[in-house]
N, C-alpha and C positions, 0 to 999 in steps of 0.2 A: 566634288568627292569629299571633301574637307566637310563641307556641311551635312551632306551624310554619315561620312562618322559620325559627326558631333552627336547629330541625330539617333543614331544607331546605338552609340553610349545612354544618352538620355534614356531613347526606350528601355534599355537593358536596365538601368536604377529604377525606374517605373517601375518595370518587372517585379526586379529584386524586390522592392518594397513590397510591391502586392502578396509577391510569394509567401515573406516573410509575415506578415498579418497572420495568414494560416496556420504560423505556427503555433503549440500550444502554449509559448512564455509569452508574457509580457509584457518583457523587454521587448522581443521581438516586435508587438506593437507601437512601441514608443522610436524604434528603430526605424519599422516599417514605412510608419509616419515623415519622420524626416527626409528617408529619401527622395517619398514621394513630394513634398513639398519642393524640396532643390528640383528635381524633374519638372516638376511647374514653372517657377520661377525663370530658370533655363528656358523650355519653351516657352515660354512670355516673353521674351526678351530678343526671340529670333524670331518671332511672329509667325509661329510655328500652330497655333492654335486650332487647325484642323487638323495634322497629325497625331497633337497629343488626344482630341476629342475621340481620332479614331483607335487612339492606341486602347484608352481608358474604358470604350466601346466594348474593344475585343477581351479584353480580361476582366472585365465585368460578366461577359457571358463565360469566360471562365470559370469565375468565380461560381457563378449562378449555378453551370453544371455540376462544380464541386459538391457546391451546397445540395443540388437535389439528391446526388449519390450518395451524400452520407446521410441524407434525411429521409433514403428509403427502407424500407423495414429491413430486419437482418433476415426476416422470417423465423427468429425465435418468437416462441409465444407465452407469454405472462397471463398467469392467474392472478386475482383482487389478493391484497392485503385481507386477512380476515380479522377486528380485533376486536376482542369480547369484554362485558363488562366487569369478566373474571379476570382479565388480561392483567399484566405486571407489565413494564415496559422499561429498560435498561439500555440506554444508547452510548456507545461509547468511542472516544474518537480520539485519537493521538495528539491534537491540536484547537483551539479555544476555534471555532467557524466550520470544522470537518461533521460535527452534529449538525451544524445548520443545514450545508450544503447538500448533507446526504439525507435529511430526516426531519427538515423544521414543520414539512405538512402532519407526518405522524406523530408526531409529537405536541400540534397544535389538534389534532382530533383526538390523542386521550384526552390532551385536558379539557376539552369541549363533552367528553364522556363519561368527564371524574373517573378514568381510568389512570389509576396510579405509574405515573412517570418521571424517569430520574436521569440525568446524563454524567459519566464520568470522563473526563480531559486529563488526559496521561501527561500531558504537560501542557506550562502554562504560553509557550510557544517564544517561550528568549533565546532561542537562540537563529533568530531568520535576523542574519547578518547584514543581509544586504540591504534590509530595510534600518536596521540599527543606523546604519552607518551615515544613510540618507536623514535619518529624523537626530543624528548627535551630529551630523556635518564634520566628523572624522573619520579616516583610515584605520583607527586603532580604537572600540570604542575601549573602557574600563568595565570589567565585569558587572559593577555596580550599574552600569548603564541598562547591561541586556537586563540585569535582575527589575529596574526601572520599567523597559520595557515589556516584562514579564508581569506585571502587578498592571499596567495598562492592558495590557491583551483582558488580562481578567474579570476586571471592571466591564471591559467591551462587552465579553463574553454574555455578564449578566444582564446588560443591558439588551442586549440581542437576542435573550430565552426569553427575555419578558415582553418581545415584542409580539412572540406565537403562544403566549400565556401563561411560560413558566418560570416558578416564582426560584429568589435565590437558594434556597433549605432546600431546590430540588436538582440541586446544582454540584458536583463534584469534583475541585483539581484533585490531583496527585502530589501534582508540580515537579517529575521527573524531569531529567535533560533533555531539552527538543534541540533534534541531531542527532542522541546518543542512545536512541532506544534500543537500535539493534546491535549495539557492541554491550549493556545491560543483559539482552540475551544470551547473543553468543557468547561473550568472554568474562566479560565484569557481572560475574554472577553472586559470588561471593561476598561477606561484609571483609574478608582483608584482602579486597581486589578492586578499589570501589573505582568510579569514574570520574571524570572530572570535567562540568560542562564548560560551557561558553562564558557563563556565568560567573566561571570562575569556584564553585559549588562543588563539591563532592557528597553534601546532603542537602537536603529539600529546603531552600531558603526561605520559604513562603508561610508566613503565618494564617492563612487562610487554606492551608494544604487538608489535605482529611490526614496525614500522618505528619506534623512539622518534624522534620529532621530525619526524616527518615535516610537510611543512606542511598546513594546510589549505586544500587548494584539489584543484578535481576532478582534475587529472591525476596529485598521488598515491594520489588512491584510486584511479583506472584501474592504475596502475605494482605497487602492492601486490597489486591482486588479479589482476592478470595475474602475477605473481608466486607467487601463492600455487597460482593452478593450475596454470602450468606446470610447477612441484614436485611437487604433489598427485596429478597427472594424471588425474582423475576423470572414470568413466562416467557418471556420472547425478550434476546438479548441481539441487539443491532452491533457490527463491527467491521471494521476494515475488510476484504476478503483476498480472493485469489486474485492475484493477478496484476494486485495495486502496486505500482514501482516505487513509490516513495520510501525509503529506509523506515520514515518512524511506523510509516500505516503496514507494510511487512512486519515488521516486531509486532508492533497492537494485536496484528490478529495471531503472531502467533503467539503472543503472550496471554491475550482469551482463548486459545487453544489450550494449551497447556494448564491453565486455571481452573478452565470449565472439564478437562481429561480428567485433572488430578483430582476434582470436586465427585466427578462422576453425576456432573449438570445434565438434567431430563429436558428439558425446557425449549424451546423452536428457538434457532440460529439465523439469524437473514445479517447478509453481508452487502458490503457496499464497497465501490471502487471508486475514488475521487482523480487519480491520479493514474493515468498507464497510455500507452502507446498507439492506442485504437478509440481516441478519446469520442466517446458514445454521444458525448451531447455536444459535438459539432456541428458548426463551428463556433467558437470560441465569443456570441456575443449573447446580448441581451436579445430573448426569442420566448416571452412568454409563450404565445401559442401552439411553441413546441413540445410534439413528446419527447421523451428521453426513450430510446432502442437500443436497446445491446450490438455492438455492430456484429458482422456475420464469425470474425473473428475469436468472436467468446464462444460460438459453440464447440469448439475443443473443450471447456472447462468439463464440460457434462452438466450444467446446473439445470436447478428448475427457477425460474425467474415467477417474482411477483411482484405487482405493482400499486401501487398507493396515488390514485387519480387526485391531483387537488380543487377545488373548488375555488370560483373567480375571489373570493372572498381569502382562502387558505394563501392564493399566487400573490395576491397585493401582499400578504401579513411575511411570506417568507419575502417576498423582495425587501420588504423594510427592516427585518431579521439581518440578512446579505449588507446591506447597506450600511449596518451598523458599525461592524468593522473594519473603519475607517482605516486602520494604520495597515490594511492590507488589500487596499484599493488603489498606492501607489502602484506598486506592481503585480497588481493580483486578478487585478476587476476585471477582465475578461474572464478569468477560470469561474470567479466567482459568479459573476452575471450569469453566465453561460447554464447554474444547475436552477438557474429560477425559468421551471416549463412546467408543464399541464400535469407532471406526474415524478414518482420518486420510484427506481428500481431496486430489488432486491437480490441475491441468489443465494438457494439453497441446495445443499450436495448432499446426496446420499449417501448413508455407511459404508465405507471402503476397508474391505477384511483382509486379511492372510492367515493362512492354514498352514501347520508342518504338515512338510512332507513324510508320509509313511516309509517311502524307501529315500536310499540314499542318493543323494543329488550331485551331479558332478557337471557343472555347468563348462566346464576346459572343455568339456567332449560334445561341447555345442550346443543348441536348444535354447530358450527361450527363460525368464524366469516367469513363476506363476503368476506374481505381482508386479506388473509393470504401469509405470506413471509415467505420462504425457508432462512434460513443464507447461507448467502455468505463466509463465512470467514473462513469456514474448523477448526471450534471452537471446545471446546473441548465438550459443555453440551448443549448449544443450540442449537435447532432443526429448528423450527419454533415460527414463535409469528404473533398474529393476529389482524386487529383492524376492531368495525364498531362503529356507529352511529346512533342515531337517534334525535329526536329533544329536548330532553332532558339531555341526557348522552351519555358518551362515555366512548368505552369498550374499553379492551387489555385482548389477552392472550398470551401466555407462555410457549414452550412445551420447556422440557429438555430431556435430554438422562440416566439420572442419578437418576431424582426426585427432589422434589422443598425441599429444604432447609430449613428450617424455621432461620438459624442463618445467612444462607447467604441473602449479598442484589442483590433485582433486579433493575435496575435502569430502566428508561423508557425517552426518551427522545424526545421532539418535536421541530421542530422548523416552523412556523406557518407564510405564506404569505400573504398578500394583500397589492395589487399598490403598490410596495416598502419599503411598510412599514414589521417589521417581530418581531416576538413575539415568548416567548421559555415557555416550560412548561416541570419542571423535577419533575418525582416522583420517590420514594424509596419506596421499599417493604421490610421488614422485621420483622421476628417472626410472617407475616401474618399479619402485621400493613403498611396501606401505608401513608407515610407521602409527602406533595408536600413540594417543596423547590426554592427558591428566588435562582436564581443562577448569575442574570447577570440585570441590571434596565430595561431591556425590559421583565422579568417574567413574565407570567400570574400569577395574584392573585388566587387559588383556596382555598374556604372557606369552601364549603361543606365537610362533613366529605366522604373518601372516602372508598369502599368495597371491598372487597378482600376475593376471595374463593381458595383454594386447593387442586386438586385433584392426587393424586400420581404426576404424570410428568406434569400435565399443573397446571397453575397458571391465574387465572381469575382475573382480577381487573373491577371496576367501578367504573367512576368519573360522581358524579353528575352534570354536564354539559356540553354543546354542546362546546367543545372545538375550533372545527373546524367551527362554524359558519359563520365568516365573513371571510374565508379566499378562497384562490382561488385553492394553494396549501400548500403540508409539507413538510417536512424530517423528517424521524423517525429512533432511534437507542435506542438499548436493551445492558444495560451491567449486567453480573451476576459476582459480585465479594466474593469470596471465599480465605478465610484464605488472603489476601489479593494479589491474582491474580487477573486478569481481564479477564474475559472470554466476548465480546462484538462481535456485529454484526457491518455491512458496514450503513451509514447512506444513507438508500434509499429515493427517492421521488416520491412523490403522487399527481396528480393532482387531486381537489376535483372538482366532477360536482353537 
């Protein structure tokens, strides 16, 4: 009995290990590995060597199963990349390798096209701590370090566009805070609000930056990259999209949201997801002759998917792109490995409108909003939230998965168009009290007091006035924070007619 426990334990760290591989970090591999070796070692030792064979047998085909169900079609279906020799091409990516991973094949066939192509890197990626910490062999590095580290990421960078054939002049940091893109958005919008990286930085340390010194705070990164495309002037601009759970690839795209709104940008949008929940190019290794499929999960987003077939020639040139980036293959090179397959996906979302309402809207008395949104973000409690209009007030509701909180907040957030000019309106919900709040000098003032009903899982709010009046379009995003997590949605946009 004694040797079957033992046995029994062993299997179970076997297990554990195998489990663990699947998962989408890293670490998890370098973990994974370990156990499994002790599990060896142990059965080596008790001459054990046909059990573990059989064990390694049975989660092999496991494994195997896994792998063929996530490697069979979602049944969404992708049309070809179309890209003309009129084409402009702008890729842009929160971090020095998120271009590569999502776009080094298109990017390697404009410049095979002489179609003009340019990528901008919203930062230069100093602040991935845990690898800092591993390459200064300290707990504690000195801001000077990550800054170090940040001037390597960059150099890498160049060196990794020029292995798909693009030269450094086509090349773009920012050099904002990596970590800190979406508190830039949300909060630190202002120049006397500014942020303060890893870095130690509260301006763009980087004399290779497109703006040196600039501060940090959201409205230079709006100024920059309205900047960079008005220059650029590109047809078709590549960016984070729905769905990506990373904090800075959330901010990226909604800070090319809000750019290209306030721009009033005509140009083709295709998005890319490196980072989320339902990770599409599973599993996590090196699989040239794999395609990359949406899994069946994304067809909630409503997108229309396109795709960019590589050529044996384009797969070898982005694997050696991948490779480059050396200082993020200690813990990275599964994710990384994993986007070098047979093709590059895209998605594209339709115009999504809201209309006032003609008569007056009284949402307490039940009913539906006209405008309701699905989350995108594979959250944990949000469901949907909804909004309308009419020429007096404006509504929001609320559904959860769990039931509305009265200790948790809801956040509500707008950010409000016309002719370039843009306006924000935050409101907090809590104990079934909604308060608005001054968050950035472009606030809307809201004075009226505002209403707020409860009913098990949706949450009803009313703001007595037409928020949306003078405006052309929005952006709007829902966060519910708990015990102080953030459970939050994608910052979607609304054209108002």
């Amino acid at each position: 009995m004694k040797n079957w426990n033992q046995l029994s334990l062993i299997g179970i760290i076997v297990l554990l290990g195998i489990l663990i591989i699947l998962f989408p970090w890293a670490i998890g591999y370098i973990i994974g590995l370990l156990l499994i070796i002790y599990g060896i070692s142990n059965l080596s030792r008790k001459h054990n060597i046909k059990i573990f064979i059989i064990t390694l047998i049975s989660f092999s085909c496991l494994f195997s199963y896994a792998y063929v169900s996530y490697s069979t079609s979602s049944g969404l279906t992708a049309s070809d990349i179309n890209i003309t020799p009129s084409d402009r091409i702008l890729v842009i990516s929160p971090h020095p390798d998120d271009e590569a991973l999502s776009s080094a094949g298109v990017i390697n066939k404009a410049v095979q096209m002489g179609v003009p192509v340019s990528t901008v890197i919203l930062t230069t990626g100093d602040g991935y701590k845990q690898d800092v910490i591993i390459k200064s062999m300290t707990f504690h590095p000195k801001p000077s370090t990550f800054i170090e580290y940040g001037i390597n990421r960059h150099s890498e960078d160049v060196r990794a566009m020029n292995k798909i054939g693009l030269n450094q002049s086509n090349i773009t940091f920012l050099g904002y805070p990596d970590g800190g893109m979406q508190y830039l958005f949300d909060t630190n919008w202002d120049e006397n609000n500014l942020y303060y990286g890893m870095n130690g930085a509260n301006h763009v340390p980087y004399q290779f930056a497109y703006h040196d010194n600039a501060s940090y705070c959201g409205g230079s990164v709006d100024t920059d990259l309205e900047s960079v495309i008005n220059s650029f002037k590109p047809t078709i601009i590549i960016y984070p999209g729905l769905g990506d759970d990373h904090p800075d690839h959330w901010a990226t795209h909604a800070f090319v949201e809000y750019s290209t709104t306030k721009m009033d940008y005509k140009g083709k949008e295709l998005t890319y997801d490196i980072h989320n929940n339902y990770n599409w190019q599973f599993p996590l290794i090196y699989d040239p002759k794999k395609y990359i499929s949406p899994p069946k999960e994304f067809s909630k987003l409503n997108a229309n998917w396109v795709t960019y077939n590589l050529t044996s020639s384009q797969v070898a040139q982005k694997s050696a792109c991948i490779n480059t980036f050396s200082s993020q293959k200690i813990l990275l090179w599964p994710l990384l490995e994993s986007f070098i397959r047979q093709n590059e996906i895209y998605a594209t979302y339709n115009d999504q409108n809201i209309s006032k309402s003609n008569e007056e809207v009284n949402l307490f008395n039940g009913g539906m909003p006209t405008t309701t949104l699905q989350d995108y973000t594979w959250s944990h409690d949000l469901v949907t939230t909804g909004l309308e209009y009419d020429q007096n007030s404006t509504w929001i509701t609320l559904e959860t998965k769990n039931g509305i909180k009265r200790a948790d907040s809801y956040k509500f957030h707008f950010r409000l168009f016309n002719n370039g000019n843009v306006e924000r309106a935050d409101i907090t919900v809590q104990n079934g009290k909604a308060t608005p709040e001054i968050m950035a000098n472009n606030s809307v003032k809201i004075t009226d007091p505002i209403t707020t009903e409860i009913n098990q899982n949706e949450l009803i709010v009313k703001i007595p006035q037409n928020l949306f009046n003078h405006s052309t379009a929005l952006m709007y995003n829902v966060d519910i924070v708990e015990n102080g997590s953030v459970d939050r949605s994608d910052w979607v946009k609304l054209n108002i007619n």
